[in-house]
N, CA, C and O atoms as a CHARMM CRD file, in Angstrom:
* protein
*
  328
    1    1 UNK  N      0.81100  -1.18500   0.00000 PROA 1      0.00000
    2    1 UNK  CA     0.00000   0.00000   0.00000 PROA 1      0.00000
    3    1 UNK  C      0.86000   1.25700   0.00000 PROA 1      0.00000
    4    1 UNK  O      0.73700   2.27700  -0.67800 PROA 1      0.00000
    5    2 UNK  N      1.61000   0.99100   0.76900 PROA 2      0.00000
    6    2 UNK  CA     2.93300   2.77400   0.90700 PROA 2      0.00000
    7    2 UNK  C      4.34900   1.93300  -0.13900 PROA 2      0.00000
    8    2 UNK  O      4.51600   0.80000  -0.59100 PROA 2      0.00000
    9    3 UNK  N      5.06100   3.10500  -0.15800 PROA 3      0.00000
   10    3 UNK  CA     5.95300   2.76300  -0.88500 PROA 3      0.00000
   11    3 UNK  C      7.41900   3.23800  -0.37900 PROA 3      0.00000
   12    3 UNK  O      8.49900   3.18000  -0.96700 PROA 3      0.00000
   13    4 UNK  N      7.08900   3.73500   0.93200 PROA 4      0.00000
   14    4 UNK  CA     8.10900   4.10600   1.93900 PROA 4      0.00000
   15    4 UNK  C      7.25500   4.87100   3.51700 PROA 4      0.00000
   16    4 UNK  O      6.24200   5.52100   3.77800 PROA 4      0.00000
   17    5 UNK  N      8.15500   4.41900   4.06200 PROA 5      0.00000
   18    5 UNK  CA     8.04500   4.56100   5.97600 PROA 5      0.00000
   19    5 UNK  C      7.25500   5.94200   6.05600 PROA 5      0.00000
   20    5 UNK  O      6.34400   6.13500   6.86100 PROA 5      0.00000
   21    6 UNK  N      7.79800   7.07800   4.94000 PROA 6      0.00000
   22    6 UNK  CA     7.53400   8.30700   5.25100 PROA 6      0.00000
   23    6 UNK  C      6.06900   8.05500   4.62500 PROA 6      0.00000
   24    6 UNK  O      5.10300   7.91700   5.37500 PROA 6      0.00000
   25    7 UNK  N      5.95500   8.00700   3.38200 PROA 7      0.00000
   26    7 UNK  CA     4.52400   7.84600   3.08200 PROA 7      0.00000
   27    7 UNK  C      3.57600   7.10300   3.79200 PROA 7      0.00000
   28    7 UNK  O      2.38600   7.35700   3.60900 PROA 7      0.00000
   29    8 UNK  N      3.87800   6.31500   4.49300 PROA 8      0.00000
   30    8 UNK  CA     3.10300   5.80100   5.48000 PROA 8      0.00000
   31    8 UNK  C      2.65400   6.85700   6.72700 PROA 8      0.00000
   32    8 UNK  O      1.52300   7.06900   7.16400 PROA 8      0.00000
   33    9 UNK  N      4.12700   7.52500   7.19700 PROA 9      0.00000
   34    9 UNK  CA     3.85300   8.52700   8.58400 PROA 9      0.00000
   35    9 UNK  C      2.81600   9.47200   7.96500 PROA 9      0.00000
   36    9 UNK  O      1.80000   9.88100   8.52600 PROA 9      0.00000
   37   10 UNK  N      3.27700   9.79000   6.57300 PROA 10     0.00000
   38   10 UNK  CA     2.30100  10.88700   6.10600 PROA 10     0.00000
   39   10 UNK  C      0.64800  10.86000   6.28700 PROA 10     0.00000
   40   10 UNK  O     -0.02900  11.70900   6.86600 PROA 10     0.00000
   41   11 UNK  N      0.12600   9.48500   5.54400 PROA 11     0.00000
   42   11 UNK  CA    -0.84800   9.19100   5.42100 PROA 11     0.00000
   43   11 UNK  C     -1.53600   9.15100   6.97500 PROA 11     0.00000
   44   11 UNK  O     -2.56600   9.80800   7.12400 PROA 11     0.00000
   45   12 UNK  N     -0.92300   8.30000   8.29200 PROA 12     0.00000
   46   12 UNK  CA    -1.66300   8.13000   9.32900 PROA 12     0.00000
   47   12 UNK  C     -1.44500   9.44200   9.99400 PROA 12     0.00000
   48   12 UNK  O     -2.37400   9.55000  10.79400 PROA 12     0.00000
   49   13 UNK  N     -0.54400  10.68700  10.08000 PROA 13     0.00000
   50   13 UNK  CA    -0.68900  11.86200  10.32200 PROA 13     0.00000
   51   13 UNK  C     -1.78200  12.62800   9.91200 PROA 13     0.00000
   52   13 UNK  O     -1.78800  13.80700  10.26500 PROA 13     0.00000
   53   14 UNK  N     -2.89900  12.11400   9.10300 PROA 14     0.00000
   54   14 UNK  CA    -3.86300  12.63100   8.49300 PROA 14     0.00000
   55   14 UNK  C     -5.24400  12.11900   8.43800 PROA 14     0.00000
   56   14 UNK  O     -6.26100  12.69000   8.04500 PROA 14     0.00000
   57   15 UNK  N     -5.02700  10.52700   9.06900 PROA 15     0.00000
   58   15 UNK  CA    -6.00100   9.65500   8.48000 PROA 15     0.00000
   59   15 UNK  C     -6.28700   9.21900  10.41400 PROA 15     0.00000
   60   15 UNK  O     -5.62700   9.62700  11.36900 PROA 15     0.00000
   61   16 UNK  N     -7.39100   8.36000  10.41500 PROA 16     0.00000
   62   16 UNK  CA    -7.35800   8.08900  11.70300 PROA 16     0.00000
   63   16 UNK  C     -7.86100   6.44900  11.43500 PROA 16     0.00000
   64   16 UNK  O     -8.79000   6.00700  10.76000 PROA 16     0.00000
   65   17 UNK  N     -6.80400   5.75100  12.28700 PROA 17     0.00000
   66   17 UNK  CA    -6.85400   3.86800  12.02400 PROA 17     0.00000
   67   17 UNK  C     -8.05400   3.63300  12.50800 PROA 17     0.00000
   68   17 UNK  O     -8.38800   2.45000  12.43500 PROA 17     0.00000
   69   18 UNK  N     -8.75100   4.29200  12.93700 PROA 18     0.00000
   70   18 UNK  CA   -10.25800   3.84000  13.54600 PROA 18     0.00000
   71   18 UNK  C    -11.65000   3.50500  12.63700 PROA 18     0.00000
   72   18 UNK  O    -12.67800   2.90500  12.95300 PROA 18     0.00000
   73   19 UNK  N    -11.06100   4.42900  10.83500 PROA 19     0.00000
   74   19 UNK  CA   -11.60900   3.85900   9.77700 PROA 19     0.00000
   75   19 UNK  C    -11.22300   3.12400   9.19700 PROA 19     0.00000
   76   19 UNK  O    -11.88200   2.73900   8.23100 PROA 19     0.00000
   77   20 UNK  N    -10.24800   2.68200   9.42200 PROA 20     0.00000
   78   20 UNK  CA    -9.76100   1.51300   8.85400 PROA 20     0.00000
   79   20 UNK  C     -9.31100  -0.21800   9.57100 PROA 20     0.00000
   80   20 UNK  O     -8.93500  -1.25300   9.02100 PROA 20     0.00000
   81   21 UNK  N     -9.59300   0.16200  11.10100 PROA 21     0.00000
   82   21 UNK  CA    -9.21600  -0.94900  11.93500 PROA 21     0.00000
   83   21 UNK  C    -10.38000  -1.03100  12.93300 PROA 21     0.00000
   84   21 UNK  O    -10.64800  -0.04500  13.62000 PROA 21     0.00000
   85   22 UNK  N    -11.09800  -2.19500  13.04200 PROA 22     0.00000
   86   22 UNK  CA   -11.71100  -2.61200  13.86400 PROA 22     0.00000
   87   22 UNK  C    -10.88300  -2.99600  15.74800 PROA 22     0.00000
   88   22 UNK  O    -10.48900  -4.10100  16.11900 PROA 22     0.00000
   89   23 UNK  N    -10.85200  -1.68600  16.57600 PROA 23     0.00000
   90   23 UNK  CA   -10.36000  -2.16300  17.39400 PROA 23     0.00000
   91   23 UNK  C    -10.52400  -2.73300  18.10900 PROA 23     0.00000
   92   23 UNK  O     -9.68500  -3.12100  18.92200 PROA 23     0.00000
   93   24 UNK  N    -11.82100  -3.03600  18.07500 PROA 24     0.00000
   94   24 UNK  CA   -12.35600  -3.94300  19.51500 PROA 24     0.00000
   95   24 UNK  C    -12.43200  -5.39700  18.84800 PROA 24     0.00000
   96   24 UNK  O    -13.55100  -5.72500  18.45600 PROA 24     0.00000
   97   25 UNK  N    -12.03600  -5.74400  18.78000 PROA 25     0.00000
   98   25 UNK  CA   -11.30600  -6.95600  17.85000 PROA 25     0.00000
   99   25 UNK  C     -9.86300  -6.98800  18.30300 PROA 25     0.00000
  100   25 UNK  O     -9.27300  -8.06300  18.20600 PROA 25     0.00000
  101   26 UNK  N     -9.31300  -6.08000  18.72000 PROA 26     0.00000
  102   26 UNK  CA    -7.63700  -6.05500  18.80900 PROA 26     0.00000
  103   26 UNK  C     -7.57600  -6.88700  20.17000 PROA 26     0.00000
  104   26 UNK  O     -8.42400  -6.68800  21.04100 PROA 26     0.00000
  105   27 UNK  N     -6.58200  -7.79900  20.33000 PROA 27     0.00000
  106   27 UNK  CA    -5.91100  -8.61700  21.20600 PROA 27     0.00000
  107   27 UNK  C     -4.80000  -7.76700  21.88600 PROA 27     0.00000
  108   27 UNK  O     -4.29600  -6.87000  21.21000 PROA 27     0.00000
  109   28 UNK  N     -4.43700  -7.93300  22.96400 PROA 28     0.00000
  110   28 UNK  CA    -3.09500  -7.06200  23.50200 PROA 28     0.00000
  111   28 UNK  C     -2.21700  -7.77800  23.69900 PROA 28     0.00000
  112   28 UNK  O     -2.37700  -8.74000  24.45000 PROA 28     0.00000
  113   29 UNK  N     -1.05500  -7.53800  23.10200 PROA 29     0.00000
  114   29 UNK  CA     0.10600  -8.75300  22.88900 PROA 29     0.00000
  115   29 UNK  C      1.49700  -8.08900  23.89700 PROA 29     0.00000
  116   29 UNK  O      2.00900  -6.98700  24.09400 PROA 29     0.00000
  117   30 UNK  N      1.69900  -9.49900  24.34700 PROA 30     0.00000
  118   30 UNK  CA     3.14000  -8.54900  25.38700 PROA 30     0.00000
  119   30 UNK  C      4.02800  -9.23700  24.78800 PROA 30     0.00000
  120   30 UNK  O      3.80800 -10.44900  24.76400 PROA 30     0.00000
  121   31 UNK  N      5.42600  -8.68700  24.04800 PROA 31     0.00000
  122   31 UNK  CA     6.55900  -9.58900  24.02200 PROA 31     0.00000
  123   31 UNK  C      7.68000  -9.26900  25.02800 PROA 31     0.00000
  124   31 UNK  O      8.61200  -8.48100  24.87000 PROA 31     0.00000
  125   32 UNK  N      7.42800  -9.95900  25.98000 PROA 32     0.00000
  126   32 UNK  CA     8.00900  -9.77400  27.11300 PROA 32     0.00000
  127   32 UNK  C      9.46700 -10.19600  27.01400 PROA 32     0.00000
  128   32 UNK  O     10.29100  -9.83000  27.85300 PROA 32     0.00000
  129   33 UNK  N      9.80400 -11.04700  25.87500 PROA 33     0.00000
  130   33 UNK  CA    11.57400 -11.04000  26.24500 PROA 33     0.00000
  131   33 UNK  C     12.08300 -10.31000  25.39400 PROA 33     0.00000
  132   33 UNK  O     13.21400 -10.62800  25.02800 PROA 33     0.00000
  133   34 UNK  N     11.44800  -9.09300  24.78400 PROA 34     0.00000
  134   34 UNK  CA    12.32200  -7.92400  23.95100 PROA 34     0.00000
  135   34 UNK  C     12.85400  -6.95700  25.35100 PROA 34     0.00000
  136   34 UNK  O     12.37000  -6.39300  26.33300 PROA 34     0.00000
  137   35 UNK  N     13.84000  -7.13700  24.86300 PROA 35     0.00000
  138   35 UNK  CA    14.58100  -5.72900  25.49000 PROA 35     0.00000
  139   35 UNK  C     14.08100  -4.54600  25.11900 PROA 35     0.00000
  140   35 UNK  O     13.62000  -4.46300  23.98000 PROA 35     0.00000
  141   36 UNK  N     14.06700  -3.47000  25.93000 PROA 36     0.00000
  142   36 UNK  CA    13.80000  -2.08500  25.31700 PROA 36     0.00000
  143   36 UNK  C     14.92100  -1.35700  24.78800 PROA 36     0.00000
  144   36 UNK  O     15.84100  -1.28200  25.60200 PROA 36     0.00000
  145   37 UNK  N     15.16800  -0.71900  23.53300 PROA 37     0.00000
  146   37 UNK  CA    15.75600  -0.32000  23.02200 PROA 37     0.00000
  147   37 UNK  C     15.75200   1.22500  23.00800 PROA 37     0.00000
  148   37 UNK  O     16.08200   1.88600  22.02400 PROA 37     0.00000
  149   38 UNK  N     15.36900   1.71600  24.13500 PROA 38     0.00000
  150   38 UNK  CA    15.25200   3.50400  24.12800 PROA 38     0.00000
  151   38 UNK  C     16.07800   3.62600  25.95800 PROA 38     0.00000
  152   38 UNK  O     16.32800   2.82900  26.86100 PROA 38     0.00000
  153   39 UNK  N     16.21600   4.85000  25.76100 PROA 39     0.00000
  154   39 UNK  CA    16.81000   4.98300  27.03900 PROA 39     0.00000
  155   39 UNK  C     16.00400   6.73400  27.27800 PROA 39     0.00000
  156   39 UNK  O     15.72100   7.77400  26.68200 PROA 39     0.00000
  157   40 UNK  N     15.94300   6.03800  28.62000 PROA 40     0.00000
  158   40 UNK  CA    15.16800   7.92700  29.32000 PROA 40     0.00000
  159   40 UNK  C     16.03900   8.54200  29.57200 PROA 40     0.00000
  160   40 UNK  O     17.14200   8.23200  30.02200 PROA 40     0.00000
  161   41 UNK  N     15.37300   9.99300  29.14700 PROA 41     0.00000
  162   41 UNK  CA    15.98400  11.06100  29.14100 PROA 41     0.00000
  163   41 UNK  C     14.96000  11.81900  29.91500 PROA 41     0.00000
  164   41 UNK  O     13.82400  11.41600  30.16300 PROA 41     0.00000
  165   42 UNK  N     15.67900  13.39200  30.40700 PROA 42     0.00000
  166   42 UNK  CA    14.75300  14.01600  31.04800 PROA 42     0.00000
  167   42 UNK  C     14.99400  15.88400  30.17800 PROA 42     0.00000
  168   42 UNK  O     15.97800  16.61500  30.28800 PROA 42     0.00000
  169   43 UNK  N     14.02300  16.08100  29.58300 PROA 43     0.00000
  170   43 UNK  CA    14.30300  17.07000  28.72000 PROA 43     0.00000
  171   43 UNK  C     13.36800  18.20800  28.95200 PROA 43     0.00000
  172   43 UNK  O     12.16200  18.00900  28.80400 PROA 43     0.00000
  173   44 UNK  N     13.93100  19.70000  29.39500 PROA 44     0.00000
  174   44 UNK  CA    13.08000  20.55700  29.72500 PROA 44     0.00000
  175   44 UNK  C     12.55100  21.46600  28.74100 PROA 44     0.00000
  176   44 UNK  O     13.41400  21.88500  27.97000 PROA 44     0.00000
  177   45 UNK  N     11.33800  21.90900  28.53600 PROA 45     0.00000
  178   45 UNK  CA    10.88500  22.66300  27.61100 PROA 45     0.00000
  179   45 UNK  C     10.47500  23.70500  28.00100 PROA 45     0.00000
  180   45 UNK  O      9.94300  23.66400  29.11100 PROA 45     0.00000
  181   46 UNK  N     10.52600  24.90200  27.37500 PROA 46     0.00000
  182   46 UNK  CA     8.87700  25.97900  27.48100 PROA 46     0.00000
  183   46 UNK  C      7.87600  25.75500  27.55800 PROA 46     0.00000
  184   46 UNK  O      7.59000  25.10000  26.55500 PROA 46     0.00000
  185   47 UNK  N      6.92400  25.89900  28.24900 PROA 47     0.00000
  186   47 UNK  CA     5.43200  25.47500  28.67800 PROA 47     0.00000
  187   47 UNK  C      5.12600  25.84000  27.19100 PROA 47     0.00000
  188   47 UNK  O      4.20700  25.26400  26.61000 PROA 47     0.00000
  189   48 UNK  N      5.69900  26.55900  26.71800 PROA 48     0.00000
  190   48 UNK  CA     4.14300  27.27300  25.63800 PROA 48     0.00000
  191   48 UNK  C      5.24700  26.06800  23.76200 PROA 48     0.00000
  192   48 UNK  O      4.79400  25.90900  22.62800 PROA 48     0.00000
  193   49 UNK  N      6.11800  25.75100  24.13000 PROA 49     0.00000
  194   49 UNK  CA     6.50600  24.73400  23.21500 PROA 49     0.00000
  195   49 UNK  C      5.52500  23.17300  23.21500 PROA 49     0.00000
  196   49 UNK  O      5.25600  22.50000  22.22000 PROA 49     0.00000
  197   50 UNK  N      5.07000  22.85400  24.84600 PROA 50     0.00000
  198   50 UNK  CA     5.25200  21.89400  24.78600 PROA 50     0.00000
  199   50 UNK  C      3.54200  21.43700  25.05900 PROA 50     0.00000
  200   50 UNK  O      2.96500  20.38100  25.31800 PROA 50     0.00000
  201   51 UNK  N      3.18400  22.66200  24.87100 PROA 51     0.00000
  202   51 UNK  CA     1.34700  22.83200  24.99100 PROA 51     0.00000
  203   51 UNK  C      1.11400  22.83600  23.35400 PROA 51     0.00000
  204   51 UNK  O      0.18900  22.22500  22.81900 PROA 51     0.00000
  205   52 UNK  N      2.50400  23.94200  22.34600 PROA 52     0.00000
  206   52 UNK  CA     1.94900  23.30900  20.70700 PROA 52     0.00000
  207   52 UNK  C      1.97700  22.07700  20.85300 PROA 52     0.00000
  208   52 UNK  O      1.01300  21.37800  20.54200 PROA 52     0.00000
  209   53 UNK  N      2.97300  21.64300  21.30000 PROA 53     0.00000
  210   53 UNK  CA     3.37000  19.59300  20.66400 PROA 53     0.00000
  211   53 UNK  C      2.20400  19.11000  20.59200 PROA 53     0.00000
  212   53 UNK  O      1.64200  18.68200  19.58400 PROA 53     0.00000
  213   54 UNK  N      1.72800  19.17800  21.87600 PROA 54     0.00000
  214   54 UNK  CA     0.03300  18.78600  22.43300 PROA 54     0.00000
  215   54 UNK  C     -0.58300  18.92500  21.79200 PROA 54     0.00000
  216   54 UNK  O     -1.31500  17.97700  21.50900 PROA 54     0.00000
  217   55 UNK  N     -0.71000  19.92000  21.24300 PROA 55     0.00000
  218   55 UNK  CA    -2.21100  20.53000  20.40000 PROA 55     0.00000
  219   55 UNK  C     -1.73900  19.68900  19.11400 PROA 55     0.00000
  220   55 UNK  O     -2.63500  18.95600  18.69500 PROA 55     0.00000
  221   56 UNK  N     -0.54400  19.62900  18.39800 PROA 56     0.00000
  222   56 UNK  CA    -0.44200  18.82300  17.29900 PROA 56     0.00000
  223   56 UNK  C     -0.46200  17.23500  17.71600 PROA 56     0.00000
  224   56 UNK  O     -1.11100  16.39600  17.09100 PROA 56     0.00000
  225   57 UNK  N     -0.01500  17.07700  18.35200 PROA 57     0.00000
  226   57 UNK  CA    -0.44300  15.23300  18.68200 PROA 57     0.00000
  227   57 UNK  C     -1.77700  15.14300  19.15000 PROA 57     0.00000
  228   57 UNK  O     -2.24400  14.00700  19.22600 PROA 57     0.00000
  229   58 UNK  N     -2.64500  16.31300  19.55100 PROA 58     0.00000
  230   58 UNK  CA    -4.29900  15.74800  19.53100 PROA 58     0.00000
  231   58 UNK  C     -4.99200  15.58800  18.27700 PROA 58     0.00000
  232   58 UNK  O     -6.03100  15.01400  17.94800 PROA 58     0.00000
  233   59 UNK  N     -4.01300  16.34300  17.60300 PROA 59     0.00000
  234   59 UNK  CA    -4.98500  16.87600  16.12500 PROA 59     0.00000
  235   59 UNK  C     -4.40200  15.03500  15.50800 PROA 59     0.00000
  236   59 UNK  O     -4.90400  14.04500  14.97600 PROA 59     0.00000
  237   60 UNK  N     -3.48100  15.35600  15.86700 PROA 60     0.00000
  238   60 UNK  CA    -3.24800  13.27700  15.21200 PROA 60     0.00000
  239   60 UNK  C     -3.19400  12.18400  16.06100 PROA 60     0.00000
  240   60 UNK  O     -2.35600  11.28600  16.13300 PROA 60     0.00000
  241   61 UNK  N     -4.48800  12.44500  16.87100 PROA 61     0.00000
  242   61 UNK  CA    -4.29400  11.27400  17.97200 PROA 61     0.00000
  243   61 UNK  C     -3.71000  10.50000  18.08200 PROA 61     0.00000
  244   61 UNK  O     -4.26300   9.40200  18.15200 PROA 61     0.00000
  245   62 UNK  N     -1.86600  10.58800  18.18800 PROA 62     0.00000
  246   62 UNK  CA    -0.67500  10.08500  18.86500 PROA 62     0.00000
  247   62 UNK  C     -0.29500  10.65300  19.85300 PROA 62     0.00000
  248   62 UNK  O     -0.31600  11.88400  19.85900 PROA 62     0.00000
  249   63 UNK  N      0.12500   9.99800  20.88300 PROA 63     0.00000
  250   63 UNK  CA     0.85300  10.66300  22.07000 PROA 63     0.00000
  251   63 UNK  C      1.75200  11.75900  22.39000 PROA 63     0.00000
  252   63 UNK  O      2.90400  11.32700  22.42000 PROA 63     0.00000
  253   64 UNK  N      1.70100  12.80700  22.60100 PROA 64     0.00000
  254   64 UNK  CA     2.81300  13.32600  22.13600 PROA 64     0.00000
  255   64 UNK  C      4.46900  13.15300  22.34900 PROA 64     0.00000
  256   64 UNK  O      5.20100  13.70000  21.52500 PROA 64     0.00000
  257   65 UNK  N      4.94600  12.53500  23.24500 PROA 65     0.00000
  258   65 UNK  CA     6.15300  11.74200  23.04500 PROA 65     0.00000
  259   65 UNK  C      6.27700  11.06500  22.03600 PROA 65     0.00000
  260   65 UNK  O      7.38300  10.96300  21.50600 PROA 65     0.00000
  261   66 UNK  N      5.24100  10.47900  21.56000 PROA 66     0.00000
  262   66 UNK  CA     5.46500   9.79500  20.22900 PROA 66     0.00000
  263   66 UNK  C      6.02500  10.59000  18.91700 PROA 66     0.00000
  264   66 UNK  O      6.84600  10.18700  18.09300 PROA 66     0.00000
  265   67 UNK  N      5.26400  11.97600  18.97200 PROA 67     0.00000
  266   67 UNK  CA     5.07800  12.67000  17.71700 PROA 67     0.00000
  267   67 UNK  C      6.45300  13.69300  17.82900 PROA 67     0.00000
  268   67 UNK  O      7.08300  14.24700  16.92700 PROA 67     0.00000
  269   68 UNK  N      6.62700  13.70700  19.13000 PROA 68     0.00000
  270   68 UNK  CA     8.19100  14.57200  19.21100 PROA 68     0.00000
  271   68 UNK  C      9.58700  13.41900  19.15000 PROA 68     0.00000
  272   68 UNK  O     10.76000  13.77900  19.05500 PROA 68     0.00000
  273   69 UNK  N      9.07000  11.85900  19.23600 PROA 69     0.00000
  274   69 UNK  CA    10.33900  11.41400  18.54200 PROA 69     0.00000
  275   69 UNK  C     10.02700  11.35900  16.95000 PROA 69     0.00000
  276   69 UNK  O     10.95400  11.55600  16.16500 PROA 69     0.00000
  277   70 UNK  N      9.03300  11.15400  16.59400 PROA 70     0.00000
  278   70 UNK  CA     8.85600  11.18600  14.92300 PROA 70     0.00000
  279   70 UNK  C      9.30200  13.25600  14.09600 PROA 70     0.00000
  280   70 UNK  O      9.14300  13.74600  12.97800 PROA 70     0.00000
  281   71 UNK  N      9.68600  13.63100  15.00700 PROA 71     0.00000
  282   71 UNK  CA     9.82300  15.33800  14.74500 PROA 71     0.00000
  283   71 UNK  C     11.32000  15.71900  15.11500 PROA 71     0.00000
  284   71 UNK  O     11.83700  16.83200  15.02600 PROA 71     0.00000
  285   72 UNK  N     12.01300  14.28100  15.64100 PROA 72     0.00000
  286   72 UNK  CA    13.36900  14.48100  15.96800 PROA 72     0.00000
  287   72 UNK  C     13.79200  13.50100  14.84300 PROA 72     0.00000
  288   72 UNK  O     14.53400  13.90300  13.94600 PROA 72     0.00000
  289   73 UNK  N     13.40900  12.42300  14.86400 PROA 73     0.00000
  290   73 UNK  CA    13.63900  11.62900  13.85900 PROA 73     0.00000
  291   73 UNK  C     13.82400  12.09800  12.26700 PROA 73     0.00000
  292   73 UNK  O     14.59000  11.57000  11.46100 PROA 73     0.00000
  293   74 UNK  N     13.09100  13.01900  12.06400 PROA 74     0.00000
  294   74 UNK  CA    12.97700  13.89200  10.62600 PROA 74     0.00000
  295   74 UNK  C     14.03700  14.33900  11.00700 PROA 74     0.00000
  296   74 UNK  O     15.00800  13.58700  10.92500 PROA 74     0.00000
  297   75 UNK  N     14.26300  15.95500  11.65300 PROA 75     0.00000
  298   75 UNK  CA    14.90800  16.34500  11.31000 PROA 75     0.00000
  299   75 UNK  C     16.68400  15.68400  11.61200 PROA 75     0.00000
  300   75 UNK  O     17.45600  16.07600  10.73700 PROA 75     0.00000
  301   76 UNK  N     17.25700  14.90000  12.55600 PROA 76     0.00000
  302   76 UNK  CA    18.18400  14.19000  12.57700 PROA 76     0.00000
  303   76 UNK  C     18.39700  13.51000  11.36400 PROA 76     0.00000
  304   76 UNK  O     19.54700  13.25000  11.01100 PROA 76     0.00000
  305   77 UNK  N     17.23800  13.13000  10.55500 PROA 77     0.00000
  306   77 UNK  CA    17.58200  12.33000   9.46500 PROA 77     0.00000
  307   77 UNK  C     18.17700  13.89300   8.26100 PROA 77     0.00000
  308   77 UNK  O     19.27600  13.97600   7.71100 PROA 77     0.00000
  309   78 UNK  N     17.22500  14.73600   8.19200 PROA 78     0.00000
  310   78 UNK  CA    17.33500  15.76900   7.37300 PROA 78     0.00000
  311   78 UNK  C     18.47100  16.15800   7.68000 PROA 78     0.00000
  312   78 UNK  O     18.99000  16.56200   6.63900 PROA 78     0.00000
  313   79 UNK  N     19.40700  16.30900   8.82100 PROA 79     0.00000
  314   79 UNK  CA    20.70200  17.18700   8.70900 PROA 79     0.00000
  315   79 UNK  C     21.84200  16.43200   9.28500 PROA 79     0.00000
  316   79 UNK  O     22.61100  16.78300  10.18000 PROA 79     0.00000
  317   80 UNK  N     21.79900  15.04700   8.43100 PROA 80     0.00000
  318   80 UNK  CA    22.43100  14.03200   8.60100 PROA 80     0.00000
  319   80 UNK  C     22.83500  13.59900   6.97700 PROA 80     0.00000
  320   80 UNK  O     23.87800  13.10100   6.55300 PROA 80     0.00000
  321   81 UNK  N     21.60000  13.98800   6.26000 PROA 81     0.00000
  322   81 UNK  CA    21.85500  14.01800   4.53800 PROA 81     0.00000
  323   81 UNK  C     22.94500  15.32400   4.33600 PROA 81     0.00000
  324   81 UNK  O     23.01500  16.51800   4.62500 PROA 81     0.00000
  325   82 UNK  N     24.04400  13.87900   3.37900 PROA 82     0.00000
  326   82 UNK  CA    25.12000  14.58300   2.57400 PROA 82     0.00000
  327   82 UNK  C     24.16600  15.92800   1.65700 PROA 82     0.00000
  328   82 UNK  O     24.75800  16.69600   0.89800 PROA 82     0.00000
């Protein structure tokens, strides 16, 4: 259906899986012998930075930790290109 990771972020940044996925049907799966592969950090912001994030991760009902690693992830990738 996508033809890359980004076209995918694009599309569900816009779209909401709730027309397209039956969730109450969804099972909750634990894979309990993965290691976690992130490490905490403790990172301070401006109230009024971190109330936009919010307002943009409601508008795409993702978490917003989620949507500020997908917003670090861009640009790290963007100024990482030769």
């Amino acid at each position: 259906m996508f033809n890359s990771e980004d076209e995918e972020r694009e599309f569900w940044a816009e779209h909401d899986s709730a027309d397209y996925v039956d969730w109450s049907k969804a099972k909750r799966l634990t894979l309990s012998k993965l290691k976690p592969s992130t490490e905490r950090i403790s990172l301070r912001l401006p109230e009024s930075m971190l109330d936009g994030l919010k307002v943009l991760a409601h508008k795409r009902d993702v978490p917003y930790q989620s949507l500020l690693k997908v917003f670090l992830a861009e640009r790290i990738e963007q100024e990482l290109r030769p």
